[in-house]
N, C-alpha and C positions, 0 to 999 in steps of 0.2 A: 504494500500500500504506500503510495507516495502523498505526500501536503503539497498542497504546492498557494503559498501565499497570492494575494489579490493587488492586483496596484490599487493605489488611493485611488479612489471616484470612479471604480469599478466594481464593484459591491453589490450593486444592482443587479451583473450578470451571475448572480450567485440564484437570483430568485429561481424557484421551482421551474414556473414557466418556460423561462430566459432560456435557463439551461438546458432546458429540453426543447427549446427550439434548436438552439445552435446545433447540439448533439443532429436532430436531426438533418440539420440542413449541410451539415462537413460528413456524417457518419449513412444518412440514408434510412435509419430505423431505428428507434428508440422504444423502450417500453418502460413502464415500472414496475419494479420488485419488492417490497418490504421499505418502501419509503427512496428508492438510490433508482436510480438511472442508468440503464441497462441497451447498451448497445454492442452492435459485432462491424468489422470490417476489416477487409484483408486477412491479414497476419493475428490482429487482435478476437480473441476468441475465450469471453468476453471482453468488454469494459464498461467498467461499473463506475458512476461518478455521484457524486452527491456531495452538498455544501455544507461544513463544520465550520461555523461562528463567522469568520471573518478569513475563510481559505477554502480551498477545493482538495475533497478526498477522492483520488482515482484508486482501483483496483485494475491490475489489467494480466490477462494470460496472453501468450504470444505461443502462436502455430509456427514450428520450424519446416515445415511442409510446404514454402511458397516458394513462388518464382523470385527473382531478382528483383524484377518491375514492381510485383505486387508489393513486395517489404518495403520497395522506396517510396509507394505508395501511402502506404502505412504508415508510415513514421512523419510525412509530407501531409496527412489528413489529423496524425495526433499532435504533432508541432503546432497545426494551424488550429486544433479543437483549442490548448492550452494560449495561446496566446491572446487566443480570442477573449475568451472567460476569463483570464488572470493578466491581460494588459502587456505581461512581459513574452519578451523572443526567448527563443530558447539560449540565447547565447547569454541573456539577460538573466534566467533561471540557472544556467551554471554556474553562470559570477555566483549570487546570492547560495547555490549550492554549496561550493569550493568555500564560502566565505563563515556560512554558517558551523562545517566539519571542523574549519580551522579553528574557530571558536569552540569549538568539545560543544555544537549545539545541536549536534544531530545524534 
């Protein structure tokens, strides 16, 4: 399970709705399960997301079973899910990754 923090004045795309629109319109098909956010694509087989206080909790299993294409695919639809919903690039989300571990805060 990954957190993955919210930019300031992004908080909004945390609402239920929100999130389940985005989900479907990068992902294709969304459902809900026990309250979280249930979708499949590509490689990703599930992904599960749902919003905890002031961040985004994903769950996600990945198929080693895909083509080349399909994985860049994938990674190219879950990079743009995340940035969407949480404001930051992934390059943006490494920095605060790399920056948080060095802190002993992960």
């Amino acid at each position: 399970m990954q957190e993955y923090e919210i930019r300031r004045g992004m908080s909004d795309n945390l609402a239920p709705d929100r999130l389940k629109a985005t989900m479907q319109e990068i992902f294709g098909n969304v459902e809900e399960k026990d309250g979280r956010l249930v979708s499949t694509f590509g490689a990703l087989r599930p992904l599960t997301a749902w919003p905890d206080k002031k961040s985004l909790r994903v769950e996600t299993q990945m198929t080693r079973d895909v083509s080349d294409e399909e994985a860049m695919q994938t990674i190219k639809a879950y990079n743009s899910f995340l940035e969407r919903v949480t404001g930051f690039t992934a390059k943006e989300r490494g920095k605060r990754a790399q920056k948080k571990a060095k802190d002993g805060k992960l």
